[in-house]
PDB file of the backbone (N, CA, C, O) and the ligand in Angstrom, with CONECT records:
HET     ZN  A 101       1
ATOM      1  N   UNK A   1     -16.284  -2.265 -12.945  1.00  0.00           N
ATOM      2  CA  UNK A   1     -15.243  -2.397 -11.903  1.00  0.00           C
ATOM      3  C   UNK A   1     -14.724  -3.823 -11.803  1.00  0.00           C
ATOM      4  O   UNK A   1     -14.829  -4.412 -10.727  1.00  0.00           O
ATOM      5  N   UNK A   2     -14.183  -4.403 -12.835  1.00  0.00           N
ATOM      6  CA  UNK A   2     -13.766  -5.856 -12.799  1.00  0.00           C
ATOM      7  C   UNK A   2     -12.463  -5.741 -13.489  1.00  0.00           C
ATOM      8  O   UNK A   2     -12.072  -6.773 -14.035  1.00  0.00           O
ATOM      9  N   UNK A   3     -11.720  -4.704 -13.572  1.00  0.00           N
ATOM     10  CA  UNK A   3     -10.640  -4.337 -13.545  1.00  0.00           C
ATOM     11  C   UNK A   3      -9.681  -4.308 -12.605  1.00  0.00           C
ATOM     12  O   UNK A   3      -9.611  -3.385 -11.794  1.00  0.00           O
ATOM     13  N   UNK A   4      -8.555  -5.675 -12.631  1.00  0.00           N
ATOM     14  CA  UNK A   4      -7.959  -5.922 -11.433  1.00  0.00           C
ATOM     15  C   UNK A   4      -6.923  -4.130 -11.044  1.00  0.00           C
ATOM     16  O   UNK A   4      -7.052  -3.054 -11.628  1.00  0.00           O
ATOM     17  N   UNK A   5      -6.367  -4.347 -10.348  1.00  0.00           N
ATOM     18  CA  UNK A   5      -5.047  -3.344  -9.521  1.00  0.00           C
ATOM     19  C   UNK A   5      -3.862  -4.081  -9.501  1.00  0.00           C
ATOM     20  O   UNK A   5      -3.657  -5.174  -8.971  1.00  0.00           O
ATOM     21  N   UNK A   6      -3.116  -3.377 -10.124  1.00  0.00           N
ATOM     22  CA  UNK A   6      -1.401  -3.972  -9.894  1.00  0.00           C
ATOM     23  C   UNK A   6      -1.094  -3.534  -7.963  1.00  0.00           C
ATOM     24  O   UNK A   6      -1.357  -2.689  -7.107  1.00  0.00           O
ATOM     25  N   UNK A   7      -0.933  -3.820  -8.012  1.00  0.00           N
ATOM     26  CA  UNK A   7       0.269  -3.788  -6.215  1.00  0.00           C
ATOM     27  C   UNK A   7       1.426  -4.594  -6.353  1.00  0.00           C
ATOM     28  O   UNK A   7       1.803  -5.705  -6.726  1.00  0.00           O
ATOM     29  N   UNK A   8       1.992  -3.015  -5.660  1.00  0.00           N
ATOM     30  CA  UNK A   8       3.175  -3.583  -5.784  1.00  0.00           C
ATOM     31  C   UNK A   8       4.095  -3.096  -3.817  1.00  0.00           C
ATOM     32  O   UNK A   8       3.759  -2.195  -3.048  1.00  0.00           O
ATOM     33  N   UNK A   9       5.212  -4.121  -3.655  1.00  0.00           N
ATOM     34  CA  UNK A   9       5.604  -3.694  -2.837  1.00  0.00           C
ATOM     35  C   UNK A   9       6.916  -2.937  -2.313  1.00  0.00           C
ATOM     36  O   UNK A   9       7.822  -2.891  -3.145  1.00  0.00           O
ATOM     37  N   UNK A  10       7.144  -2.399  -1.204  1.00  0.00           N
ATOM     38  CA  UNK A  10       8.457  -1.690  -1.549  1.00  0.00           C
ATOM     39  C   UNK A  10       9.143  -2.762  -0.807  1.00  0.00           C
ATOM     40  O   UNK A  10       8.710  -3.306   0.209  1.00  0.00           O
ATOM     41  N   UNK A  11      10.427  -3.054  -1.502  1.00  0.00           N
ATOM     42  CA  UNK A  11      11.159  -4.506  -0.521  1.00  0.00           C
ATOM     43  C   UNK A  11      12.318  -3.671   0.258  1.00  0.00           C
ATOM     44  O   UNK A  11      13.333  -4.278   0.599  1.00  0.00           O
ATOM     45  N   UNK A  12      12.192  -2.431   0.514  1.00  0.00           N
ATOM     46  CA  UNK A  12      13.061  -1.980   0.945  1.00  0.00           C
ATOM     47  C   UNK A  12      11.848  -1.340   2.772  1.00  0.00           C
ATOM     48  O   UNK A  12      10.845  -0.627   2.757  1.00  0.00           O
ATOM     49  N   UNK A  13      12.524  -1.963   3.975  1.00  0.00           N
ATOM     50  CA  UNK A  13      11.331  -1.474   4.871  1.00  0.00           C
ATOM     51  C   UNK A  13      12.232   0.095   5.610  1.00  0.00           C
ATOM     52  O   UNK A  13      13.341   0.631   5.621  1.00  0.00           O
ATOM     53  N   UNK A  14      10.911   0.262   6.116  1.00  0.00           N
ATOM     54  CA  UNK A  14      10.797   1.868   6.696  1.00  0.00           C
ATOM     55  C   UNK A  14      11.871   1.753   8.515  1.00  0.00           C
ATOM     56  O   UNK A  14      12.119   0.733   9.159  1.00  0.00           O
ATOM     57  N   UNK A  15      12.028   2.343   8.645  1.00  0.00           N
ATOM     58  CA  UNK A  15      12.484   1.997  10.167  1.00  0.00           C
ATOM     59  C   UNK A  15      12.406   1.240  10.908  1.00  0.00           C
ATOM     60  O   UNK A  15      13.291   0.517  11.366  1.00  0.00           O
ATOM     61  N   UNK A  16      10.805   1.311  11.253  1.00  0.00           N
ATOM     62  CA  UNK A  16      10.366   0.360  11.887  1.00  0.00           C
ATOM     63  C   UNK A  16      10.177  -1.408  11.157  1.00  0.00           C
ATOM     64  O   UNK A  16       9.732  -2.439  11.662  1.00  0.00           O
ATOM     65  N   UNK A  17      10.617  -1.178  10.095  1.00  0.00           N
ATOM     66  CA  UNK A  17      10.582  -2.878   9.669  1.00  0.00           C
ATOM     67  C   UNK A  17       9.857  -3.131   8.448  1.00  0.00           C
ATOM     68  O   UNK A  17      10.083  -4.000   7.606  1.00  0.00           O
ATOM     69  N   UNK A  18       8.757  -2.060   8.474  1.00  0.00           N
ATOM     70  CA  UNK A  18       7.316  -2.184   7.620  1.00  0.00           C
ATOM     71  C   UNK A  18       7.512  -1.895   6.324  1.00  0.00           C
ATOM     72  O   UNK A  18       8.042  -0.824   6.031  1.00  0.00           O
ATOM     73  N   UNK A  19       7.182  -2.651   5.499  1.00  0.00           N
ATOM     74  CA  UNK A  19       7.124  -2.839   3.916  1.00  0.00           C
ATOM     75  C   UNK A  19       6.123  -1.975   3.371  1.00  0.00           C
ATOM     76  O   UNK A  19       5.085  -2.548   3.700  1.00  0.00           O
ATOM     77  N   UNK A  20       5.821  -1.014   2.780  1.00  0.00           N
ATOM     78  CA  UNK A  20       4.393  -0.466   2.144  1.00  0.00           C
ATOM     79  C   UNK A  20       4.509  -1.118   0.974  1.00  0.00           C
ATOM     80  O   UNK A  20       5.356  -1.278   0.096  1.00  0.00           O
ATOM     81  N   UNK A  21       2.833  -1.620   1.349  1.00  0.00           N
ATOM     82  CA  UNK A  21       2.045  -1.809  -0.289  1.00  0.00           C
ATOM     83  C   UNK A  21       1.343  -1.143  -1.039  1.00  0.00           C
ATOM     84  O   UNK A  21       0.160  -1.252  -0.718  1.00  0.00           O
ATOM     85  N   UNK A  22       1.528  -0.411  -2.011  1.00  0.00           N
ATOM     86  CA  UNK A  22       1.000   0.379  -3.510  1.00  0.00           C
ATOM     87  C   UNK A  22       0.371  -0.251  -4.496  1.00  0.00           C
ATOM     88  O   UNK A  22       0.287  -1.388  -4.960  1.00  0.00           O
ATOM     89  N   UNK A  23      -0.051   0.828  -4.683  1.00  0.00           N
ATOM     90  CA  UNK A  23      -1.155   0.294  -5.807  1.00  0.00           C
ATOM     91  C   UNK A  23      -0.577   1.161  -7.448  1.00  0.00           C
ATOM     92  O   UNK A  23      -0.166   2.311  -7.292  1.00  0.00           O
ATOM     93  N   UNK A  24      -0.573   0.795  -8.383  1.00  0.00           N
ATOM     94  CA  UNK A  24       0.250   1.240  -9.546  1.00  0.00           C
ATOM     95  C   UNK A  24      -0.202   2.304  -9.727  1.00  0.00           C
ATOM     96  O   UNK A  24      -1.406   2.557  -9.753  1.00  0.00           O
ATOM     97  N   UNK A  25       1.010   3.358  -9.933  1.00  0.00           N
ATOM     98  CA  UNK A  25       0.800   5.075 -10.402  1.00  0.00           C
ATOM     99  C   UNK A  25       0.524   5.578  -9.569  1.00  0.00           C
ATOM    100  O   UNK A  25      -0.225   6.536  -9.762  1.00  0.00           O
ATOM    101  N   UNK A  26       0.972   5.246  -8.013  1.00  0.00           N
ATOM    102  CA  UNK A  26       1.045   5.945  -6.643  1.00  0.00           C
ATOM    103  C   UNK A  26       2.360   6.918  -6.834  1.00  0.00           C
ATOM    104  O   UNK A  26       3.440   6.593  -7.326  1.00  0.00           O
ATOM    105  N   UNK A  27       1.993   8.124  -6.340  1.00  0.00           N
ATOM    106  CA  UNK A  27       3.493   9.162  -6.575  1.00  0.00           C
ATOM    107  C   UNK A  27       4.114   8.155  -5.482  1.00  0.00           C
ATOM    108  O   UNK A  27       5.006   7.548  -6.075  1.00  0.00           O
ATOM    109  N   UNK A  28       4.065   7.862  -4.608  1.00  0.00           N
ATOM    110  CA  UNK A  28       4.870   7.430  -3.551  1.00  0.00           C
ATOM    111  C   UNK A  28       5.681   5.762  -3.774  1.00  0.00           C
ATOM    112  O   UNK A  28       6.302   5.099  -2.944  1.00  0.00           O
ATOM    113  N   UNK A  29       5.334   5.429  -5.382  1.00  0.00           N
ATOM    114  CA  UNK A  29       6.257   4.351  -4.942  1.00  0.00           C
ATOM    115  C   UNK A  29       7.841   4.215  -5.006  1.00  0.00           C
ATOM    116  O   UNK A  29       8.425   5.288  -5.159  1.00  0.00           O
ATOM    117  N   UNK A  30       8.406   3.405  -4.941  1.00  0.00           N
ATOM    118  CA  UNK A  30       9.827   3.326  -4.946  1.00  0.00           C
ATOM    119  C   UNK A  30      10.438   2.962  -5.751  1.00  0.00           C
ATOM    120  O   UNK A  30       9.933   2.025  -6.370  1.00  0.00           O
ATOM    121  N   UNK A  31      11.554   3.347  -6.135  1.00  0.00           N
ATOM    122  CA  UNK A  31      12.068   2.879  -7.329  1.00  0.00           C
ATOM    123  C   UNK A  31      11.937   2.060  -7.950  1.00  0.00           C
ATOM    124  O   UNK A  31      11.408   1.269  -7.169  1.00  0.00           O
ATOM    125  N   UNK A  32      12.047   1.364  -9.236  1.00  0.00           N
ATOM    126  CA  UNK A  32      11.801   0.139  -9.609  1.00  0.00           C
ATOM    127  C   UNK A  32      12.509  -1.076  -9.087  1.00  0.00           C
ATOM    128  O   UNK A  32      12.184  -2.263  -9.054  1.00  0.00           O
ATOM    129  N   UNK A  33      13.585  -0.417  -8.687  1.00  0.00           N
ATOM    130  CA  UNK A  33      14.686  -1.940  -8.091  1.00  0.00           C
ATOM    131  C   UNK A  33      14.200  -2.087  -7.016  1.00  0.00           C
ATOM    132  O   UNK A  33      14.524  -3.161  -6.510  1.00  0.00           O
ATOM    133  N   UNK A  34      13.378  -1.317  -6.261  1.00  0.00           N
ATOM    134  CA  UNK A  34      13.041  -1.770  -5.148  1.00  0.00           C
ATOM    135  C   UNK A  34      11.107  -1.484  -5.047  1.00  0.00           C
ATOM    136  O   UNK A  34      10.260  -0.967  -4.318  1.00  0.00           O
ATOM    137  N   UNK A  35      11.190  -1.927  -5.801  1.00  0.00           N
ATOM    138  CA  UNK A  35       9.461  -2.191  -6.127  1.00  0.00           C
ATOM    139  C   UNK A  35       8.942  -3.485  -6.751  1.00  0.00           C
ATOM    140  O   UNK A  35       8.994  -3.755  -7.951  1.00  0.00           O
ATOM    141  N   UNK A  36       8.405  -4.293  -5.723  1.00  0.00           N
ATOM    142  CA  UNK A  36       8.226  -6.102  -6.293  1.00  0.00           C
ATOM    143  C   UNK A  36       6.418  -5.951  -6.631  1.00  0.00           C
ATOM    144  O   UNK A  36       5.520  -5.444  -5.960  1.00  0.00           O
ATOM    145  N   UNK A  37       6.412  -6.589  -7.869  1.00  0.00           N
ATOM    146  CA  UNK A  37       5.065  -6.505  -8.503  1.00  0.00           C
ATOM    147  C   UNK A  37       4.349  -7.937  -8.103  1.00  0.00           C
ATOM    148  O   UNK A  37       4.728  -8.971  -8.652  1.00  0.00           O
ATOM    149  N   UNK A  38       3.377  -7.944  -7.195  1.00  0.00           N
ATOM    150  CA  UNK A  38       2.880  -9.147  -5.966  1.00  0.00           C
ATOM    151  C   UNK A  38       1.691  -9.801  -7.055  1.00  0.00           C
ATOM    152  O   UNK A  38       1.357 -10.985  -7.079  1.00  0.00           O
ATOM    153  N   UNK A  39       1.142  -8.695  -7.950  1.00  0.00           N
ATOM    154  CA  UNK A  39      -0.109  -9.365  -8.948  1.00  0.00           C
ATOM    155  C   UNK A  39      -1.260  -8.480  -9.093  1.00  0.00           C
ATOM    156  O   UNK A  39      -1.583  -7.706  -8.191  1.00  0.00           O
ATOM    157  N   UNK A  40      -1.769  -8.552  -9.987  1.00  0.00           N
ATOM    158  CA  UNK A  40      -3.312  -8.200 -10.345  1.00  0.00           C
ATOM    159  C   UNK A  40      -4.214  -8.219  -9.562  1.00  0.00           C
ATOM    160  O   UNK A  40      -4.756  -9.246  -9.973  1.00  0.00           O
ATOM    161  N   UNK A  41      -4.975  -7.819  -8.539  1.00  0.00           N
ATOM    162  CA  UNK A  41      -5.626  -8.460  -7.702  1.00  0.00           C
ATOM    163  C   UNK A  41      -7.348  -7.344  -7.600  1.00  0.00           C
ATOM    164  O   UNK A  41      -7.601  -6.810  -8.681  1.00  0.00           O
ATOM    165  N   UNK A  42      -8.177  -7.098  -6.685  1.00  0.00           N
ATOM    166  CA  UNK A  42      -9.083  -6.564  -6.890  1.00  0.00           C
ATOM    167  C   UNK A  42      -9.303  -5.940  -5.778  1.00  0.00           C
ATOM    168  O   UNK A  42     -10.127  -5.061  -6.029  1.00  0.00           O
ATOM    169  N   UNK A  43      -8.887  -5.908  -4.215  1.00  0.00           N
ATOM    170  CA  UNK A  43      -9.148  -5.255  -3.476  1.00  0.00           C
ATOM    171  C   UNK A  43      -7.621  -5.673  -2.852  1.00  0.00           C
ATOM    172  O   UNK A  43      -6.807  -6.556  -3.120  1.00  0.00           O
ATOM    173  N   UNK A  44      -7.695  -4.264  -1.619  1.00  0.00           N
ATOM    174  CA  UNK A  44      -6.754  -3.576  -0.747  1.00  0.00           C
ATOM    175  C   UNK A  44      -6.197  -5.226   0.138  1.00  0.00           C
ATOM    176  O   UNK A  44      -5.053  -5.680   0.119  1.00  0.00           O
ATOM    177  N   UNK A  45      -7.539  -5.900   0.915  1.00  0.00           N
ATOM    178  CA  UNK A  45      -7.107  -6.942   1.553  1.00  0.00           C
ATOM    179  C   UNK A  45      -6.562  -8.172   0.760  1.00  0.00           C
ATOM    180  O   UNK A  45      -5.946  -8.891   1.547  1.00  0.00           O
ATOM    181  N   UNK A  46      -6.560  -8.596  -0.297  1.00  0.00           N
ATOM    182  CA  UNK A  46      -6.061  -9.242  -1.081  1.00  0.00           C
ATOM    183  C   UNK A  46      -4.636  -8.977  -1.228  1.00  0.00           C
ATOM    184  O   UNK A  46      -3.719  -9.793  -1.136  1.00  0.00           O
ATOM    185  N   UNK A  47      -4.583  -7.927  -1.431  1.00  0.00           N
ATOM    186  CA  UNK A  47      -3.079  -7.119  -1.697  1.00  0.00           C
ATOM    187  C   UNK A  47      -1.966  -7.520  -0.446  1.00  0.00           C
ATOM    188  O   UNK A  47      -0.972  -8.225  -0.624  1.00  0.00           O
ATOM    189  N   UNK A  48      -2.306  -7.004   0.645  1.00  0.00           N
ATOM    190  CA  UNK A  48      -2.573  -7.146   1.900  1.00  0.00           C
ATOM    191  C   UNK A  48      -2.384  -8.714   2.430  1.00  0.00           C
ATOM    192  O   UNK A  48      -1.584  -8.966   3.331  1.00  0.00           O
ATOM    193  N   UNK A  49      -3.178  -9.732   1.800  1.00  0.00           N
ATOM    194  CA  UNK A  49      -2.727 -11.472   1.946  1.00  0.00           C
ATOM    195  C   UNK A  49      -1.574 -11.886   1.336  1.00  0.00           C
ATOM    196  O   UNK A  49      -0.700 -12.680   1.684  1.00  0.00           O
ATOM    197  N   UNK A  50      -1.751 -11.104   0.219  1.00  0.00           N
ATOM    198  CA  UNK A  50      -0.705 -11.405  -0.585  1.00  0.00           C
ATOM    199  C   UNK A  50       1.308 -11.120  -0.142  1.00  0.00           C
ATOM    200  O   UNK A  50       2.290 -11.860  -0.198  1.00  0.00           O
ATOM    201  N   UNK A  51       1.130  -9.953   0.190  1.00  0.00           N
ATOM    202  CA  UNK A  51       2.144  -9.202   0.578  1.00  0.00           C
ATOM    203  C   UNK A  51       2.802 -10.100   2.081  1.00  0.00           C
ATOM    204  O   UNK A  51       3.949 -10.518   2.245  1.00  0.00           O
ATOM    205  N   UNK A  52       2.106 -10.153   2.636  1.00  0.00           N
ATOM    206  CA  UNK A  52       2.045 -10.574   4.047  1.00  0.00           C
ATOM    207  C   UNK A  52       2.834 -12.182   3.860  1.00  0.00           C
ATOM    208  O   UNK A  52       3.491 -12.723   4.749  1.00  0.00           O
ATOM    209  N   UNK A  53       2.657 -12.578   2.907  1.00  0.00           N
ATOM    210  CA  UNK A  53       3.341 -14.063   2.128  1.00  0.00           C
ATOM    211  C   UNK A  53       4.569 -13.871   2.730  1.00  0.00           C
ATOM    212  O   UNK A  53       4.899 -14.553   3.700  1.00  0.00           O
ATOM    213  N   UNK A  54       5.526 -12.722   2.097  1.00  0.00           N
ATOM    214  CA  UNK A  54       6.698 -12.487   1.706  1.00  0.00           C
ATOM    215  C   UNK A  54       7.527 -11.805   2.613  1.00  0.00           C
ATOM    216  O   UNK A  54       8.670 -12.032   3.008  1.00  0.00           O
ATOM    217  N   UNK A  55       6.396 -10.583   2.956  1.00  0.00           N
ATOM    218  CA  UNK A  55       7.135 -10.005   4.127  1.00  0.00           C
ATOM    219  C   UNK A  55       6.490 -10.027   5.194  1.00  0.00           C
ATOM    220  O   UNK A  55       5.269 -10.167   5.124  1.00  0.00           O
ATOM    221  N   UNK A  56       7.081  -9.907   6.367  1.00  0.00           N
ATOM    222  CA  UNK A  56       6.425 -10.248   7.825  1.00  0.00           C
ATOM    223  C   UNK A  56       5.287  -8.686   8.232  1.00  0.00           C
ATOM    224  O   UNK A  56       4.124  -8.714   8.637  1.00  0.00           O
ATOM    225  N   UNK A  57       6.127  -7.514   7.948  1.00  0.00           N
ATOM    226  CA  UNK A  57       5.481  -6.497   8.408  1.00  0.00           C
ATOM    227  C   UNK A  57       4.376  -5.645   7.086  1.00  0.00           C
ATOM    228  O   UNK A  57       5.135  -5.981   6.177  1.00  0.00           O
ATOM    229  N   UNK A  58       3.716  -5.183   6.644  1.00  0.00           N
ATOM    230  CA  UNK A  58       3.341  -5.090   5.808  1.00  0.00           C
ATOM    231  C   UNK A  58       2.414  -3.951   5.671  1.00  0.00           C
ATOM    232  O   UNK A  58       1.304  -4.339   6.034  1.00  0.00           O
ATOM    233  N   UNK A  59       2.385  -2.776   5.325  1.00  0.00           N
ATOM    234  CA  UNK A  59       1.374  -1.578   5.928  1.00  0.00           C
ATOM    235  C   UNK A  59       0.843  -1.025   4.525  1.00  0.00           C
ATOM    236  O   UNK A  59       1.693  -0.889   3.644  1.00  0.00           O
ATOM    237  N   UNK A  60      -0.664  -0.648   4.197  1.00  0.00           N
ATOM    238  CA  UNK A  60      -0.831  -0.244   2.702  1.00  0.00           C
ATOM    239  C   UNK A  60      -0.367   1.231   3.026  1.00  0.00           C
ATOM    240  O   UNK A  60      -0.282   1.705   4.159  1.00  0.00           O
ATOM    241  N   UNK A  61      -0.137   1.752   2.065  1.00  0.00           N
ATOM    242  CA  UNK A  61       0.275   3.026   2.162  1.00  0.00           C
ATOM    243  C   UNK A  61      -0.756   3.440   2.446  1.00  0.00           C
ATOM    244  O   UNK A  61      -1.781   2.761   2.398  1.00  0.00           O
ATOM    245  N   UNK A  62      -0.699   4.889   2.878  1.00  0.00           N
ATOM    246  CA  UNK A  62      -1.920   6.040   3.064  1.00  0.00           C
ATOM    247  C   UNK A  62      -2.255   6.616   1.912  1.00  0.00           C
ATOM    248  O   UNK A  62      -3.454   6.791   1.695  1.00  0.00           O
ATOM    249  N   UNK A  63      -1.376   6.988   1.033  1.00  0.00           N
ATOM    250  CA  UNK A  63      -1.962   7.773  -0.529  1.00  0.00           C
ATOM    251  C   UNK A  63      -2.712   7.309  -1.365  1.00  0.00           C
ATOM    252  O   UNK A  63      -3.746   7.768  -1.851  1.00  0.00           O
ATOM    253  N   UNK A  64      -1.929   5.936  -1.617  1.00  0.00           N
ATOM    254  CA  UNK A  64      -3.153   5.428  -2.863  1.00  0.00           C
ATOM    255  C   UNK A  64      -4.024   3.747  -1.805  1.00  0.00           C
ATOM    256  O   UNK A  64      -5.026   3.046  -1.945  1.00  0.00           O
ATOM    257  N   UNK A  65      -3.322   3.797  -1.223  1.00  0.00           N
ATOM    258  CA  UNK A  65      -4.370   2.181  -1.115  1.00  0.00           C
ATOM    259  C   UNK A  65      -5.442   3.159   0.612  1.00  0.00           C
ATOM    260  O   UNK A  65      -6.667   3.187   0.493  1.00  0.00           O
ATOM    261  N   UNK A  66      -5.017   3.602   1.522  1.00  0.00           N
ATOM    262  CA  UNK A  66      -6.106   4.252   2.552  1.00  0.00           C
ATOM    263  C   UNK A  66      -7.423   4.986   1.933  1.00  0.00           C
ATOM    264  O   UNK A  66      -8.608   4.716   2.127  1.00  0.00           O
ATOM    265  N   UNK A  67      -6.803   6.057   1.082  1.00  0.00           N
ATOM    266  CA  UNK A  67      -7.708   6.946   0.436  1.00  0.00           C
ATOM    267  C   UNK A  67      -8.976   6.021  -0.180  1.00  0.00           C
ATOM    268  O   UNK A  67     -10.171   6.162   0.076  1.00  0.00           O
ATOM    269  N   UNK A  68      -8.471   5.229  -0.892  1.00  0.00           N
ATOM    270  CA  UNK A  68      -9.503   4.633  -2.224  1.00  0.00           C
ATOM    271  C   UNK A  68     -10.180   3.528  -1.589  1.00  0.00           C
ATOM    272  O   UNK A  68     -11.073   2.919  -2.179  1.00  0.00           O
ATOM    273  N   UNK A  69      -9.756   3.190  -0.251  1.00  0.00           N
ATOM    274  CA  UNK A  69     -10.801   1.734   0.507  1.00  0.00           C
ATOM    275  C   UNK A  69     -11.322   3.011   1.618  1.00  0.00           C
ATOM    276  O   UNK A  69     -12.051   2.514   2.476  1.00  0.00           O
ATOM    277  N   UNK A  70     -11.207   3.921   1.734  1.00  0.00           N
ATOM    278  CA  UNK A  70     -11.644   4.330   3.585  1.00  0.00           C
ATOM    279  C   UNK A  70     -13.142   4.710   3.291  1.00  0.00           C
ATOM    280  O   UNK A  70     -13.538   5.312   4.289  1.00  0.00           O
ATOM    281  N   UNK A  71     -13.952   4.638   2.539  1.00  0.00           N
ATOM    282  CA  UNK A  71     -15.763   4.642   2.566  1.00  0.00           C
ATOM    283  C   UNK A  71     -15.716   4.420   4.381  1.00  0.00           C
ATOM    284  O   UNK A  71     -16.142   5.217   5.217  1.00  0.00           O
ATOM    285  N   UNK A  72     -15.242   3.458   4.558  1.00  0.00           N
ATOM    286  CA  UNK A  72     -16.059   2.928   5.975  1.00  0.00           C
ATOM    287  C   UNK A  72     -14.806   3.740   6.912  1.00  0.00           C
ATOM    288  O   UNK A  72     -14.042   2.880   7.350  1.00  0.00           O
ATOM    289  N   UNK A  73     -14.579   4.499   7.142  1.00  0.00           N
ATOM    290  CA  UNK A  73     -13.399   4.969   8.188  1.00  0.00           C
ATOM    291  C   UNK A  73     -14.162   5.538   8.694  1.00  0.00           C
ATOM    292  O   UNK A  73     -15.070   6.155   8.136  1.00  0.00           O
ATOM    293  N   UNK A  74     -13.951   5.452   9.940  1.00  0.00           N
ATOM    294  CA  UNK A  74     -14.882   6.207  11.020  1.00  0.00           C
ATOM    295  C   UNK A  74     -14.435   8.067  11.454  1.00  0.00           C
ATOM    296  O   UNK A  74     -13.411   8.340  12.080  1.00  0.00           O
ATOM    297  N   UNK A  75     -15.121   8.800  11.119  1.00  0.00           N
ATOM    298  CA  UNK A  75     -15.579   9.971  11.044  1.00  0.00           C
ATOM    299  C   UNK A  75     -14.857  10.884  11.737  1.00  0.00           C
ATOM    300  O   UNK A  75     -14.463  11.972  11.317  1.00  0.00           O
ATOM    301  N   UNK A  76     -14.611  10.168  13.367  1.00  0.00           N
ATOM    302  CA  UNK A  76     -13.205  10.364  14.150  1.00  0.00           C
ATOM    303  C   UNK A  76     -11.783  10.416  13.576  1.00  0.00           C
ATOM    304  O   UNK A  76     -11.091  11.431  13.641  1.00  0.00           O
ATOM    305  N   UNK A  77     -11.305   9.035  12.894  1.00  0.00           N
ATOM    306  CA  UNK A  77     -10.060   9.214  12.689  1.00  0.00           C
ATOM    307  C   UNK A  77      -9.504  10.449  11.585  1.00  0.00           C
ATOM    308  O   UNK A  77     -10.298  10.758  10.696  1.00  0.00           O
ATOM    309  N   UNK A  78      -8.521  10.966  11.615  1.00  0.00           N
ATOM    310  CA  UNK A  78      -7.745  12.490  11.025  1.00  0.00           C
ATOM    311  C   UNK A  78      -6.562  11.850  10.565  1.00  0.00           C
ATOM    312  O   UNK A  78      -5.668  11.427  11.298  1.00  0.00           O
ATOM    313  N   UNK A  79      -6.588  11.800   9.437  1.00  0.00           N
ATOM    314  CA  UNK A  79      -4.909  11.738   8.645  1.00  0.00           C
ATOM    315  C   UNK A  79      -4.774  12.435   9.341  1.00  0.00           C
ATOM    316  O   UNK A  79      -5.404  13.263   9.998  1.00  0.00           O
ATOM    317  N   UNK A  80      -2.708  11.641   9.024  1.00  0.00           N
ATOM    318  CA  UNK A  80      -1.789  11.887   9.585  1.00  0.00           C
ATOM    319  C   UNK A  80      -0.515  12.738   8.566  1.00  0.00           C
ATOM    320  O   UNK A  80      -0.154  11.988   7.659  1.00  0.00           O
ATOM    321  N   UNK A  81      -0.109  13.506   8.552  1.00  0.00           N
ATOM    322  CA  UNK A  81       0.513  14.195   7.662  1.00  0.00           C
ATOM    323  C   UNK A  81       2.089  14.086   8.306  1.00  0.00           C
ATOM    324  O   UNK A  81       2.408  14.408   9.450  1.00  0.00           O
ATOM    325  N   UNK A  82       2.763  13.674   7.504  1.00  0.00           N
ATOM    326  CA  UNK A  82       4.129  13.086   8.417  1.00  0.00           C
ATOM    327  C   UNK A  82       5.165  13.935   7.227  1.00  0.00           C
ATOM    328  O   UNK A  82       6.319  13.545   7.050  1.00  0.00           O
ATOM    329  N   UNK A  83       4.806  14.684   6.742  1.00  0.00           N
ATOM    330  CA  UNK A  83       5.529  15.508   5.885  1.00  0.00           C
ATOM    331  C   UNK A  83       5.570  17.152   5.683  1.00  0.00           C
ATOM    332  O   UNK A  83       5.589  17.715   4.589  1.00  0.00           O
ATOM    333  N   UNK A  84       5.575  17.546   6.476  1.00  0.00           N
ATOM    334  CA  UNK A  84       4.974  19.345   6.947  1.00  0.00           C
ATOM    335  C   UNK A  84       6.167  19.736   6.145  1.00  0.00           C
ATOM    336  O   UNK A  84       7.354  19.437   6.275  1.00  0.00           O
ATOM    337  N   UNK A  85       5.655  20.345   5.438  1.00  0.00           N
ATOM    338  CA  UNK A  85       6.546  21.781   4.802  1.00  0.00           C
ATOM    339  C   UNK A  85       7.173  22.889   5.372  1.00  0.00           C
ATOM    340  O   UNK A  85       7.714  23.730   4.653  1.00  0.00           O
TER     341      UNK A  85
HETATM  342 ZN    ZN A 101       1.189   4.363  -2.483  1.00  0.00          ZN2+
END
């Protein structure tokens, strides 16, 4: 596991302001013109320092960067599904 992670960000923000940060080969990222490649890095909070440089608001996505750090999420919290069919 010394295999860094590309992240990348979307420079295009969500409503509320917020930039998501991805991690490479997320279905959810954004186009390439609007997908800024921040660096190689090794964990979520790194990504996360990094991002935060550039843009003020900054949220990891839920698909690929929540899923793959939440070991420690507490047992209580329930995704949020903001896409109902
Ligand atoms: Zn993602």
């Amino acid at each position: 596991m010394t295999k860094g992670i590309y992240f990348y960000v979307n420079t295009a923000a969500d409503d509320n302001g917020y930039h998501y940060l991805h991690r490479q080969g997320c279905k959810h990222m954004p186009d390439k013109k609007d997908a800024l490649f921040i660096g190689t890095l090794y964990t979520l909070h790194q990504g996360l320092t990094i991002a935060r440089m550039s843009f003020k608001k900054v949220k990891p996505c839920i698909k690929c960067c929540i899923r793959h750090s939440a070991t420690r999420m507490p047992a209580n919290v329930q995704p949020v599904h903001h896409f109902p069919r």
